[in-house]
C-alpha positions, 0 to 999 in steps of 0.5 A: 759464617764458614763455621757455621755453616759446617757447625749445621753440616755436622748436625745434618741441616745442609743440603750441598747441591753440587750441579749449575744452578741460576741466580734467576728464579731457579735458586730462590724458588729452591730456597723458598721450598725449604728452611734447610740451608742450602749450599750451592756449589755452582751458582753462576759460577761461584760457591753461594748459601741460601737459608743461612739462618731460616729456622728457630733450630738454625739460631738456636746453633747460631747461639749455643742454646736449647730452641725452648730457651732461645727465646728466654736467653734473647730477652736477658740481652743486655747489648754490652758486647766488647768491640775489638779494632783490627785495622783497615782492610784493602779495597779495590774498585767496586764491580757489582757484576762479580757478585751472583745477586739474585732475581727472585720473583718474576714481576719485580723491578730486577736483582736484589741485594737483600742479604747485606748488612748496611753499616752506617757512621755520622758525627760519632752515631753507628747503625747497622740495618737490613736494606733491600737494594736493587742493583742499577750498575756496576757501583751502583745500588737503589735502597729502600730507606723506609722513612722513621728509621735510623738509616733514614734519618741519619742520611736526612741529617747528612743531607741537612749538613751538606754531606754524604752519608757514609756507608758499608754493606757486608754481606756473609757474615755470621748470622748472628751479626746480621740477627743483631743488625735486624734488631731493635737496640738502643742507639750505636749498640748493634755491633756491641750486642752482636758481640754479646751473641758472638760470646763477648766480643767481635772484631771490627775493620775501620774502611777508608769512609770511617764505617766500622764493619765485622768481617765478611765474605764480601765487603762494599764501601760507599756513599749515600747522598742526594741523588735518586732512583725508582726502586720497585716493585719488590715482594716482601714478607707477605709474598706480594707487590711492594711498589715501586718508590723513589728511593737514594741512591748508594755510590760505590767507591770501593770493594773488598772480597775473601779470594774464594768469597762465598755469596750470601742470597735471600729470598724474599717472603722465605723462611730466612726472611721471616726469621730475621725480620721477625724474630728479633721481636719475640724477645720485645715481645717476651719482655712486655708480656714478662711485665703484666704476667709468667711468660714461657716462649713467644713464636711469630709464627710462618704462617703469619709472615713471621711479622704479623701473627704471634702466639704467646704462651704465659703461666696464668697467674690471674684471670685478665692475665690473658688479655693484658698480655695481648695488649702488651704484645701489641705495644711491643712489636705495632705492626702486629695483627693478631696475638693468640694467648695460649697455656704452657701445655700448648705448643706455640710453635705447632698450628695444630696445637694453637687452633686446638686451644681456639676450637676448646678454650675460646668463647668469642664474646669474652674472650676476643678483643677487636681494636679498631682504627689502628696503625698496623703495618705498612706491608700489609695488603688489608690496610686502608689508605690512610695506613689504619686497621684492625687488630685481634686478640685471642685470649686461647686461655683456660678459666683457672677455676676450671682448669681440671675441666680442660685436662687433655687425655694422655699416655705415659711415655 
């Protein structure tokens, strides 16, 4: 992590801020007000980073590309990153209250610990995953395991066989280990595609419980077990109220921290947020559409809570080229609400762009594709209590017999 925060610092994306700023409130809404990643040098005492990884330009450094080609490079992932063993590392008691976990937003049910990568090990299966956790003592943690998920069921499994399920959360790593970790994978391959980001091959420590983890600023080993805890309200990607739920309970056993650790906040509903939760669907997304025609670049857009919109840009082969691609969008990433298909002289990434297309190239009676009593996602307020919407498809794309119809006047550079 402390390389690239300098990598970005040389190409001028850091902002340090050198005066006593607060973990309550005053830090979140800073980062929530830009994708520059913040270094605070006094955050209640300690040196915290905010916005490790809140743009497209900030994993395109993470990654060594051009930002056109993140996309593109993501996609041809093949999760078949070489994992290196380097040994035990050494713990000590778990104390919670040495850590600057924040208070993001008024309203919700205290600090949360939403920047941690939760890595979990049962009868020879690895997970790694993105949990938001409220802090309830000092060793003490509430996570919201969302029920279908890997983590969820591997601790249901545990529970079945009288055990515990063993845990570590890691917390200020590179970002794109925690990118990894907030990816769809195959089963036991999020280490082994982090190291394939990394360039081939990343270092892991075995902690006392038996769970793998990379290295980090702050390590914490633990247990989930049978026991609950209210968890809630929380604000999540779309900036409102998750509720509150009866959630497990992690039990902290030990606690491993660099001398000088630098803490890793988030803020829910920002930039970071949106790039991590979303982001690792542009590439499902890219491959599905890649299936049924040309596609160039796909963008889960800010405005969409970088989870529900999406803009897809294809090379037409076909006429219908438009609305297979919509459909395979949605088979890729179902929480999906809206998918706008867009020609290659269309910037996804530029709302300006994409609502010129809509204004000049869409007829709403051929060009619209209205699904009705479908699941969506759960995170969004407009569905209705049996968890079913309504998705949209725009196909924003330019009939190819009548393409020289729809040449936009330009100058030479």
């Amino acid at each position: 992590m402390r390389k690239f925060i300098e990598e970005m610092r040389n190409k001028g994306l850091v902002v340090d801020i050198h005066e006593a700023v607060s973990s309550r409130f005053e830090a979140p809404k800073l980062a929530f007000n830009t994708d520059k990643l913040l270094f605070f040098h006094n955050l209640d005492g300690r040196p915290v980073v905010m916005n490790l990884a809140a743009s497209r330009e900030a994993v395109s450094v993470a990654l060594g590309v051009p930002a056109e080609n993140l996309v593109k490079t993501l996609a041809s992932c093949r999760y078949d990153g070489r994992v290196k063993e380097a040994g035990t590392l050494p713990l000590r008691p778990a104390d919670l209250d040495e850590i600057p976990i924040m208070e993001n937003y008024p309203g919700e049910a205290g600090r949360y610990l939403n920047s941690g990568v939760v890595f979990s090990r049962y009868q020879g299966v690895e997970n790694a995953s993105v949990h938001r956790m409220l802090k309830a003592g000092k060793n003490r943690l509430v996570a919201r395991l969302v029920e279908g998920r890997h983590t969820h069921t591997m601790h249901r499994k545990a529970l079945a066989n009288g055990d515990r399920l063993p845990v570590a959360i890691a917390i200020g790593m590179h970002p794109l280990v925690i990118f990894a970790s907030c990816s769809r994978v195959p089963e036991s391959r999020e280490l082994p595609f982090a190291a394939e980001l990394l360039g081939g091959e990343i270092t892991v420590y075995t902690l006392p419980n038996g769970v793998r983890v990379p290295e980090a600023e702050i390590i914490l080993e633990g247990y989930i077990g049978s026991e609950t805890a209210p968890e809630g309200p929380y604000v999540d990607i779309t900036r409102t109220y998750d509720p509150e739920r009866i959630q497990p309970v992690i039990e902290l056993t030990g606690m491993y921290t660099k001398p000088d650790f630098i803490y890793h906040g988030l803020v829910s509903a920002g930039d970071e947020h949106k790039i991590l939760m979303g982001g690792p669907y542009e590439p499902l997304i890219y491959r599905a559409v890649a299936g049924v025609t040309g596609v160039t670049d796909v963008v889960l857009t800010r405005g969409g809570c970088g989870y529900l919109h999406v803009v897809v840009q294809i090379h037409k082969r076909t006429e219908g080229d438009g609305k297979n691609a919509i459909m395979a969008a949605f088979s890729a990433h179902t929480s999906l609400k809206h998918v706008v298909v867009v020609d290659g002289d269309i910037n996804p990434a530029d709302p300006f762009d994409v609502e010129y297309a809509i204004a000049t190239r869409v007829r709403a009676d051929r060009d619209i594709l209205v699904i009705p009593g479908v699941r969506g996602s759960s995170l969004d307020p407009t569905r209705i209590g049996d968890g079913l919407n309504v998705k949209m498809g725009i196909d924003a794309t330019i009939e190819l017999s009548r393409k020289d119809e729809f040449v936009r006047a330009r100058w030479e550079d």
